[in-house]
C-alpha positions as CSV (number, residue, x, y, z in Angstrom):
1,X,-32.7,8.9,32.5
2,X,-32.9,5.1,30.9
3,X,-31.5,3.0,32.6
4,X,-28.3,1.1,30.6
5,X,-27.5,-2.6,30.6
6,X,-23.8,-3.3,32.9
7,X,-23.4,-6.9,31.9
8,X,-24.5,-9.4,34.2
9,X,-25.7,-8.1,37.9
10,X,-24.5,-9.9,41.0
11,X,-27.5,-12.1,42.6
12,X,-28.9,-11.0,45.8
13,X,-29.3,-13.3,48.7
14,X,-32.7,-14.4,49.3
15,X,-34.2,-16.2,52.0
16,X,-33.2,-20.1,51.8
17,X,-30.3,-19.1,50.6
18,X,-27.2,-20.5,52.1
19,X,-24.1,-18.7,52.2
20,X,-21.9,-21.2,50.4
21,X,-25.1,-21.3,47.6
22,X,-24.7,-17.5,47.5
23,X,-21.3,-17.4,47.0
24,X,-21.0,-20.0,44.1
25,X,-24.0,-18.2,42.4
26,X,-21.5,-14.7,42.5
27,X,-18.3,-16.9,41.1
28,X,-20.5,-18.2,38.2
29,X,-21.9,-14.6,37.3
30,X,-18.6,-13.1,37.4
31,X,-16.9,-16.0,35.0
32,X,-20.3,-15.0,33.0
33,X,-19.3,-11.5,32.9
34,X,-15.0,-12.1,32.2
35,X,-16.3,-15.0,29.3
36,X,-18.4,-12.2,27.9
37,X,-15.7,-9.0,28.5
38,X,-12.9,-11.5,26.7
39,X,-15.1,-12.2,23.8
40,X,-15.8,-8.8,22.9
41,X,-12.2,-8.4,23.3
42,X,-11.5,-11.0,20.9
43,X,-13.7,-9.4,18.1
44,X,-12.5,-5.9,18.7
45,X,-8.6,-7.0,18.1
46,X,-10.1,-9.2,15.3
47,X,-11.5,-6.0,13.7
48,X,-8.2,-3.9,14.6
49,X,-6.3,-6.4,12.9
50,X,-8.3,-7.1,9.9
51,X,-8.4,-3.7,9.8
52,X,-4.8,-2.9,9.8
53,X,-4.4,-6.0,7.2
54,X,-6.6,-4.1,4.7
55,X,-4.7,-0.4,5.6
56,X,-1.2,-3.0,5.0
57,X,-2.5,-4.5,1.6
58,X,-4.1,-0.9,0.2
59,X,-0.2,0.8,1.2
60,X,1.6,-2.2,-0.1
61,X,-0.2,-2.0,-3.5
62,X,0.2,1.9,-3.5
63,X,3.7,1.3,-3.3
64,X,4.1,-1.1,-5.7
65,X,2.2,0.8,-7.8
66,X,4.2,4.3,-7.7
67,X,7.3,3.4,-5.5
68,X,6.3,6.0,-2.4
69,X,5.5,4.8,1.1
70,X,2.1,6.8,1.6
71,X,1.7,7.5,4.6
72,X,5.7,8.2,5.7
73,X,5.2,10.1,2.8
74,X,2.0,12.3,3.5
75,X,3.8,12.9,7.3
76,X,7.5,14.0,6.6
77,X,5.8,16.6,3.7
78,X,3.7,17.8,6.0
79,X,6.3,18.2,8.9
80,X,9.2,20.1,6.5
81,X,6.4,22.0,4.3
82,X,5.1,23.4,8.0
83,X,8.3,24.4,8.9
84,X,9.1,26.0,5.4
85,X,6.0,27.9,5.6
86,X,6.4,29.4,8.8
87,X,9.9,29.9,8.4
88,X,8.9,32.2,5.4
89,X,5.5,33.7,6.6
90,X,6.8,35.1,10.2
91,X,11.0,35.8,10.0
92,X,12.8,35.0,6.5
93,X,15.9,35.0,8.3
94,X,14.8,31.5,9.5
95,X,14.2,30.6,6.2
96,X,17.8,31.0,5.1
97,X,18.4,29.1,7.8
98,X,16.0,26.1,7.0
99,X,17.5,26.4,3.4
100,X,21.2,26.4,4.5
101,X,20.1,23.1,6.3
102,X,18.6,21.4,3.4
103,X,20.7,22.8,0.4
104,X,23.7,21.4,2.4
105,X,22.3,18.0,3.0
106,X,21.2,18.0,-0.6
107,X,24.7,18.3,-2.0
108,X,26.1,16.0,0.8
109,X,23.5,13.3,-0.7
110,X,24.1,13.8,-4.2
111,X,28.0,13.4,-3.6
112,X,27.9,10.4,-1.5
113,X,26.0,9.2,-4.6
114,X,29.0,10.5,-6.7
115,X,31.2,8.8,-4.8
116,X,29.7,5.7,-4.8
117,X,29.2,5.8,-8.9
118,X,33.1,6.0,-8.7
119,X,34.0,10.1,-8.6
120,X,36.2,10.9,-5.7
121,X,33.6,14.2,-5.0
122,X,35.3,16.0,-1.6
123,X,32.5,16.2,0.7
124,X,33.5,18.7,3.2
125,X,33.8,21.7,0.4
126,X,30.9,20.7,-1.0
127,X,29.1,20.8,1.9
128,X,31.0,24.3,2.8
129,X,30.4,26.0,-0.8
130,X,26.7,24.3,-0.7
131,X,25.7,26.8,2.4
132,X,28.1,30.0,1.7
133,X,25.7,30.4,-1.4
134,X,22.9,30.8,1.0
135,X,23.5,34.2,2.7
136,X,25.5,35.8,-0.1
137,X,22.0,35.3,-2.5
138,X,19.7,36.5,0.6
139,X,22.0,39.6,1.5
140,X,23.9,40.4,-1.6
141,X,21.0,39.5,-3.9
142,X,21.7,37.9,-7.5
143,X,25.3,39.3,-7.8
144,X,26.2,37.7,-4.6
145,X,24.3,34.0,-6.0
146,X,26.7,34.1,-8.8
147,X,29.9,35.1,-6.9
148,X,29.3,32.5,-4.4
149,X,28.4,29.8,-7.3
150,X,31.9,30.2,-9.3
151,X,33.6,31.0,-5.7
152,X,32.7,28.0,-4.5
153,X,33.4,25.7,-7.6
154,X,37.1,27.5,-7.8
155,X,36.9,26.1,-4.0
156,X,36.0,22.5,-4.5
157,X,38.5,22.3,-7.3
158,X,41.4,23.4,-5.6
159,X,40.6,21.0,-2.7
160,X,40.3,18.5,-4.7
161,X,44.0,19.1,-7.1
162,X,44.8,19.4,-3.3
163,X,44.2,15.4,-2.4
164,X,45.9,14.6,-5.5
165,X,49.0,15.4,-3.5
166,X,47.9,12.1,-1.1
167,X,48.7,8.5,-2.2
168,X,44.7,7.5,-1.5
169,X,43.4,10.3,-3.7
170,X,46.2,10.0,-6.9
171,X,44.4,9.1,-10.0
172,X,44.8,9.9,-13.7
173,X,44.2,13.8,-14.7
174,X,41.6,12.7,-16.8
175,X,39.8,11.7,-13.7
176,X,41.0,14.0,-11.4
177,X,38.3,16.7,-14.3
178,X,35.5,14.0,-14.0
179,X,35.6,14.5,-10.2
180,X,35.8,18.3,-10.8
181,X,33.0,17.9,-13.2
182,X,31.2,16.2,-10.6
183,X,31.6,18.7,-8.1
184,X,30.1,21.6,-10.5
185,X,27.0,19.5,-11.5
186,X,26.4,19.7,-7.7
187,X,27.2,23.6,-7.7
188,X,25.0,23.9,-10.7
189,X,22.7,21.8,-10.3
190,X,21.4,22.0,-6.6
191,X,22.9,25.0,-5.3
192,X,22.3,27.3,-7.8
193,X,18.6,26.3,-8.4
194,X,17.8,26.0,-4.9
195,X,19.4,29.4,-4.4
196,X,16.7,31.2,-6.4
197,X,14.0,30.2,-3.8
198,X,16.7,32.1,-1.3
199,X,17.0,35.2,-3.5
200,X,13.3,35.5,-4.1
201,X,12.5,35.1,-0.5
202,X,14.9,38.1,0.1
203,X,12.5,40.1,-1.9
204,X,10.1,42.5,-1.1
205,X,6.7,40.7,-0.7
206,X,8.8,37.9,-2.0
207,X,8.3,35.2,1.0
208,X,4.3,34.8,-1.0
209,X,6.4,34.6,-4.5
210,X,8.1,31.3,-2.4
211,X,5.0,30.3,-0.7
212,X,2.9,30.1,-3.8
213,X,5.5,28.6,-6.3
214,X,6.0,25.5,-3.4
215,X,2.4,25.1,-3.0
216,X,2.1,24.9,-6.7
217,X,5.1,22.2,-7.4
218,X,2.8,20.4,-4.2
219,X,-0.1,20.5,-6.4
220,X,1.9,19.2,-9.7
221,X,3.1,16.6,-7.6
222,X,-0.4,15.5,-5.6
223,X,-2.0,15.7,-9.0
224,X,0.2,13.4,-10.9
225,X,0.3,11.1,-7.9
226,X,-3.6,10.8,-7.8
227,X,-4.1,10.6,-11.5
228,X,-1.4,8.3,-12.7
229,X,-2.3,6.1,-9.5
230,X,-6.4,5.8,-11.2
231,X,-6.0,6.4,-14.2
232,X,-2.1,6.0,-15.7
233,X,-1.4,3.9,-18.5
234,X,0.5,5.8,-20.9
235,X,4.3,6.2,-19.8
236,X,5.7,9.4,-20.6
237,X,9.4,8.5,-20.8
238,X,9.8,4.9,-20.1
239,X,13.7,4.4,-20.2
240,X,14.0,7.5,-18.1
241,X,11.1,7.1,-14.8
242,X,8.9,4.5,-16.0
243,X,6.0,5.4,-13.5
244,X,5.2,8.7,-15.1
245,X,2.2,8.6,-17.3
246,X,0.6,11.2,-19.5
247,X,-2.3,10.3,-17.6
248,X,-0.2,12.0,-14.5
249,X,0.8,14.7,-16.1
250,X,-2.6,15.6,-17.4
251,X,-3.2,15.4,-13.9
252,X,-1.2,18.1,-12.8
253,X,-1.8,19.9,-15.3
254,X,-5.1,20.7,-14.2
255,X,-4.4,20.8,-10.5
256,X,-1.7,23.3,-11.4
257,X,-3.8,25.3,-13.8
258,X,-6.3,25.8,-11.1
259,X,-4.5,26.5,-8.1
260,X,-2.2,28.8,-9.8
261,X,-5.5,31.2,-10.6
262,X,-6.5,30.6,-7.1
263,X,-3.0,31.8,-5.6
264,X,-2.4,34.4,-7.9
265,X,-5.7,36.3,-7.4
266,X,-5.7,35.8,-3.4
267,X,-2.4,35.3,-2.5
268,X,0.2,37.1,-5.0
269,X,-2.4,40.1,-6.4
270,X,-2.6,39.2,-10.1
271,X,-5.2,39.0,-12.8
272,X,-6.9,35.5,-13.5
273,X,-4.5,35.3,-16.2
274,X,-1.1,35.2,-14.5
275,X,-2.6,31.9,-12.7
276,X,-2.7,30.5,-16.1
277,X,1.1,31.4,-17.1
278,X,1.9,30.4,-13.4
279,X,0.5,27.0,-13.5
280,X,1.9,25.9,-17.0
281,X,5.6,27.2,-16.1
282,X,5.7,25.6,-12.9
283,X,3.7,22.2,-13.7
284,X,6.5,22.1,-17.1
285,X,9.3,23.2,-14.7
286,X,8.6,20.8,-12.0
287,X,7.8,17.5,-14.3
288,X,11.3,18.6,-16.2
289,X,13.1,18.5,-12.6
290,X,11.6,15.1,-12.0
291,X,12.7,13.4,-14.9
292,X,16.2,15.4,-15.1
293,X,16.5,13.6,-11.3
294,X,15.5,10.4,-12.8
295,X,18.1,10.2,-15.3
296,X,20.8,11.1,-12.9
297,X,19.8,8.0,-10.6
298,X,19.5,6.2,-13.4
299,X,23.2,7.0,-15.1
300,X,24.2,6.3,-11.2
301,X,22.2,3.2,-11.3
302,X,20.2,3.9,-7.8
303,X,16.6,4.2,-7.3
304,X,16.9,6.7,-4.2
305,X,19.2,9.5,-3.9
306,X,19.6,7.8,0.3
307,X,17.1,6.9,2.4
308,X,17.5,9.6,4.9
309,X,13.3,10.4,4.5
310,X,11.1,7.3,4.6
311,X,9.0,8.0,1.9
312,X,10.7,10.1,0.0
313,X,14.0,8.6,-0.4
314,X,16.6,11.4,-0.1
315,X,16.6,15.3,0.0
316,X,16.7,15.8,-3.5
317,X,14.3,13.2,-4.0
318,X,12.0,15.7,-2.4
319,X,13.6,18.9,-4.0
320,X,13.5,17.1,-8.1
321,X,10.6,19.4,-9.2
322,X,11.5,22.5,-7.1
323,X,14.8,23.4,-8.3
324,X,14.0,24.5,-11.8
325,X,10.5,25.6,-10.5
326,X,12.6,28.1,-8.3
327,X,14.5,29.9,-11.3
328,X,11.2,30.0,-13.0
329,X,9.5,31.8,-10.1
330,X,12.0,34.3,-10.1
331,X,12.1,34.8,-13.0
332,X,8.4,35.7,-13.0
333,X,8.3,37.3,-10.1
334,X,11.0,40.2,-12.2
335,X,8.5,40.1,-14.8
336,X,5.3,40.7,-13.1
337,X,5.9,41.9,-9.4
């Protein structure tokens, strides 16, 4: 073995040497060796920190750029889209759990931004109606999705002609139906969409159907991200989410095109061909759910549904592309499965 250099080596005592010599020659080879230790120290937090200035100043311009904290971004995705999967692959029962838990944050969100546009949305229904739907689409099937749906906007409405009765909640009739209205956008809107990825997870072979469609609105949504980041410069709709480019789109397009042959030959048991239908309907369904988001924060005049994920915004800041991309799924997987 060679031998490897330890910094500067303690002097031995010789003859002539006096012990009070010897000693000083140690104390100025060990301040030798600390000066030497503390530079290197200096230039390694030198290069952590100009290193963590350049990670700062690339996220920072990333952000401007498309609104998203990467990294938070990259980790919270990661963390729910783990637990979706395995939810689905091992027991599905878990996933109506997961999807009670995050369709009835959803609607919480979206009426707490109701409620601060103005409508006097009841949250406590909504939250209630939110996660009945849930088990009546994964045990009862689509009959029990559409009972639970009008059951539960019959339930918010008579809750809320309920509060009427208090002095805090009186307001004009005409009112009183904007609230209602309110209520049943929320029904509609992100409890019966996200109910479909529930009622095709309930079927057989179904938790792939799931698996497949999410990792395909995850590709629509990487690919737009990395396109329109290099190479947007064409908005799509400007008055409605002015980041989205046709360069994005294109984007996704192909990402979606792609991994929708891949996942349909290995994963779901189809010809090369079904890819092709899969991709297009999910990368038009899931670009139509972002921008039908976008104009709801936009009429509401918010640019995050809450800030409950860093990164992300809110719940259905995440969920924008898969609630329309859930109906689509199941409606393929009737067609084809």
């Amino acid at each position: 073995m060679t031998d490897q250099p330890q910094g500067p080596r303690p002097p031995k005592r010789g003859h002539g040497v006096s012990r009070a010599e010897f000693k000083a020659q140690v104390r100025a080879t060990r301040t030798d060796f600390e000066r030497q230790v503390q530079v290197t120290r200096a230039d390694f937090e030198r290069q952590v920190q100009a290193t963590r200035a350049h990670l700062d100043a690339t996220s920072e311009r990333i952000e401007a750029r498309t609104g998203r904290n990467l990294i938070l971004a990259i980790l919270i995705g990661l963390v729910l889209g783990g637990a979706m999967v395995v939810s689905l692959i091992f027991i599905k029962e878990l996933f109506m759990i997961f999807a009670s838990v995050i369709i009835g944050f959803t609607s919480f969100e979206l009426a707490q931004a109701l409620r601060r546009a103005g409508r006097n949305v009841p949250r406590i229904p909504v939250v209630i109606a939110a996660v009945g739907v849930v088990p009546a689409a994964f045990f009862l099937g689509s009959a029990g999705q559409w009972l639970a749906t009008l059951a539960g906007i019959v339930f918010i409405a008579l809750w809320r002609v309920a509060l009427a009765i208090l002095p805090d909640h009186r307001a004009p009739t005409r009112a009183v139906l904007g609230d209602m209205g309110a209520a049943v956008l929320i029904q509609i809107y992100v409890v019966f969409l996200a109910s479909f990825a529930v009622l095709l997870a309930a079927q057989p072979g179904g938790q792939w159907w799931t698996v497949a469609f999410l990792l395909l609105v995850i590709t629509a949504d990487t690919g737009a991200y990395v396109s329109g980041l290099n190479f947007g410069k064409h908005p799509m709709a400007p008055s409605i989410s002015p980041k989205k480019t046709w360069e994005g789109f294109i984007g996704a397009a192909l990402s979606c095109i792609i991994a929708g042959v891949l996942l349909g030959l290995f994963m779901l048991d189809q010809p090369w061909w079904f890819g092709l239908i899969f991709g297009i309907v999910i990368v038009v369904t899931a670009t139509f759910g972002d921008l039908a988001e976008s104009l709801v924060k936009r009429d509401l005049g918010i640019k995050d549904m809450s800030s409950w994920l860093p990164g992300h915004g809110g719940f259905l800041d995440r969920l924008d592309s898969i609630l329309p991309s859930a109906g689509a799924a199941y409606a393929l997987y009737l067609i084809f499965a």
